[in-house]
DRENLUM-467051 format. One line per 10 residues: for each residue x, y, z of N, C-alpha, C. Coordinates in pm, whole numbers, always signed. Each point is the difference from the previous one (the first is absolute). Example, Ala and Ser with C-alpha at 12.3 -4.5 7.8 and 13.67 -1.06 7.14 Angstrom:
2
+1319/-569/+780/-89/+119/+0/+90/+120/+0 | -35/+105/-72/+82/+119/+6/-77/+109/+73 .
This chain:
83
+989/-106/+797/+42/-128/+53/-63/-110/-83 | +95/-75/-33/-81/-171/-96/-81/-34/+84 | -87/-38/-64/-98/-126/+123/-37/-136/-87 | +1/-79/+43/-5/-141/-69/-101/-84/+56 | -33/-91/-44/-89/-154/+54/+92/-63/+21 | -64/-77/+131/+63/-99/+92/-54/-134/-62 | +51/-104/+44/-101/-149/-46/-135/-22/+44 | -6/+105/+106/-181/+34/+26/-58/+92/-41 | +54/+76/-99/-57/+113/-63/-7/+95/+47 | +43/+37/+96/-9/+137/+68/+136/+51/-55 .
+4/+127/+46/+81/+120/-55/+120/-19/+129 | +160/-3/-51/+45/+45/+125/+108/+112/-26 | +63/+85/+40/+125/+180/+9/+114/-105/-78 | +63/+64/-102/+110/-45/-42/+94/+78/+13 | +56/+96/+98/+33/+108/-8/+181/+15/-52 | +69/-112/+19/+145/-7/-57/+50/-154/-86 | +75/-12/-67/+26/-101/-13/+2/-85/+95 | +99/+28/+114/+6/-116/+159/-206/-32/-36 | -75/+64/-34/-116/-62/+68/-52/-118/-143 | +8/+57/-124/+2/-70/-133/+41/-101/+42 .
+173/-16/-15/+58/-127/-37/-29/-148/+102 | -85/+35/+175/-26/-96/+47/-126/-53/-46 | -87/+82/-26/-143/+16/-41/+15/-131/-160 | +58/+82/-119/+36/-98/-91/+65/-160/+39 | +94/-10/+100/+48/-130/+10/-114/-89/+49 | -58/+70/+135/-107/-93/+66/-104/-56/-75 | -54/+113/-108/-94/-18/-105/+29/-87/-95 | +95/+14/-82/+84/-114/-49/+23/-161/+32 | -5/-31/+111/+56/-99/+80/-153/-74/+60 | -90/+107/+0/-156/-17/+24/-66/-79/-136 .
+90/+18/-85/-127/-66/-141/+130/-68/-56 | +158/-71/+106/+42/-115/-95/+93/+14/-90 | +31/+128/+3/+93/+24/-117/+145/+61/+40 | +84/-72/-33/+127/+55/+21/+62/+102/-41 | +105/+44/+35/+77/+131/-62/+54/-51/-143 | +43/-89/-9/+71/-48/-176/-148/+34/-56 | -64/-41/+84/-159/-64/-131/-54/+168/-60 | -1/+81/+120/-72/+125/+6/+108/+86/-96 | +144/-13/+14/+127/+56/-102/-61/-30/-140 | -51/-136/-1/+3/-16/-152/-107/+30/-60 .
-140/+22/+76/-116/-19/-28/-20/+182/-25 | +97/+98/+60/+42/+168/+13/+84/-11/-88 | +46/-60/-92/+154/+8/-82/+60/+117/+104 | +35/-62/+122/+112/+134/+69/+92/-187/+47 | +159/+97/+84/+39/-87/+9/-31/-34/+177 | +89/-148/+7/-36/-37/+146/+13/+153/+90 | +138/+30/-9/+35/+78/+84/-67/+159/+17 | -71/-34/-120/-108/+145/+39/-72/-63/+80 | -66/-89/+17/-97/-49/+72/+34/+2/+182 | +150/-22/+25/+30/-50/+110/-2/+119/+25 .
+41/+134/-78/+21/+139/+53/-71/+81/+46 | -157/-22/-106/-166/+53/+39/-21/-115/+124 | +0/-65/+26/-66/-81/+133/+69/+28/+107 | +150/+67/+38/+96/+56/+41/-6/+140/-8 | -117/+43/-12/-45/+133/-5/+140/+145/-29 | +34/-89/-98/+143/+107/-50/-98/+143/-77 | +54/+116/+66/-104/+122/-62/+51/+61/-150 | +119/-106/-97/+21/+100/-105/-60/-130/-106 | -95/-113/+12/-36/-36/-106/-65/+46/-96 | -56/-38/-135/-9/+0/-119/-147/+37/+39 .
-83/+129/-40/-133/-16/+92/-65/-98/-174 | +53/+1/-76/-57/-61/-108/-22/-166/-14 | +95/-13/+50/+58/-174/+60/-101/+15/+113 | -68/+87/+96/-71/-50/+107/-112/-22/-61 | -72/+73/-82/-121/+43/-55/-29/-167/-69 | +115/-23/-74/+29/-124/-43/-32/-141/+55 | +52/+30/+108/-18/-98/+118/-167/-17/+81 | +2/+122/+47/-127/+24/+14/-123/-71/-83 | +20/+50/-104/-102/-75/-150/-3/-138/+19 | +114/-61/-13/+30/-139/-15/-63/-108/+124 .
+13/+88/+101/-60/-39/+107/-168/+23/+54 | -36/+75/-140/-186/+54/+10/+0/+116/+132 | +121/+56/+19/-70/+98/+88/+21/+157/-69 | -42/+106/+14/+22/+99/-35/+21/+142/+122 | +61/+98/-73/+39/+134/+87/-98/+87/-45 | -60/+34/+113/-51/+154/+35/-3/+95/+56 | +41/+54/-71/+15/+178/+63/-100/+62/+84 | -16/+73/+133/-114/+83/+3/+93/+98/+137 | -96/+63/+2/+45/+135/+96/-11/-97/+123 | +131/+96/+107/-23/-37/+103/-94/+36/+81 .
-65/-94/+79/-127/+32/+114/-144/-81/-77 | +39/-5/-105/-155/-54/-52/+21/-134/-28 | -115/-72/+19/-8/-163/+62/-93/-50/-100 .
């Protein structure tokens, strides 16, 4: 399961896209930056953006990773059960 930082630094379950793409918008929208701004700043286009925050499950995981970066957060892997 991904686990990520929140804007308080704690860790929270990323377990499907539905949970990603709200997680990215709120975060996004938390530090000011729009979807055009975040498209251009990811060279992805708008509509990838609207699709990951729309927790669509066949995006680009390369374009997320992308996104992710651009936004200073990163993905980690670890087994389930361990905290």
């Amino acid at each position: 399961m991904a686990n990520m930082k929140n804007e308080a630094g704690t860790s929270i379950k990323i377990g499907s896209a539905k949970d990603l793409g709200p997680f990215v918008q709120r975060f996004r929208s938390s530090q000011k930056i729009t979807q055009a701004d975040i498209s251009g700043m990811a060279n992805t286009g708008n509509r990838f953006i609207v699709e990951l925050e729309n927790g669509k499950e066949t995006v680009q995981l390369k374009k997320v990773l992308d996104v992710l970066d651009t936004l200073g957060l990163e993905m980690i892997i670890q087994r389930k059960g361990d905290n």
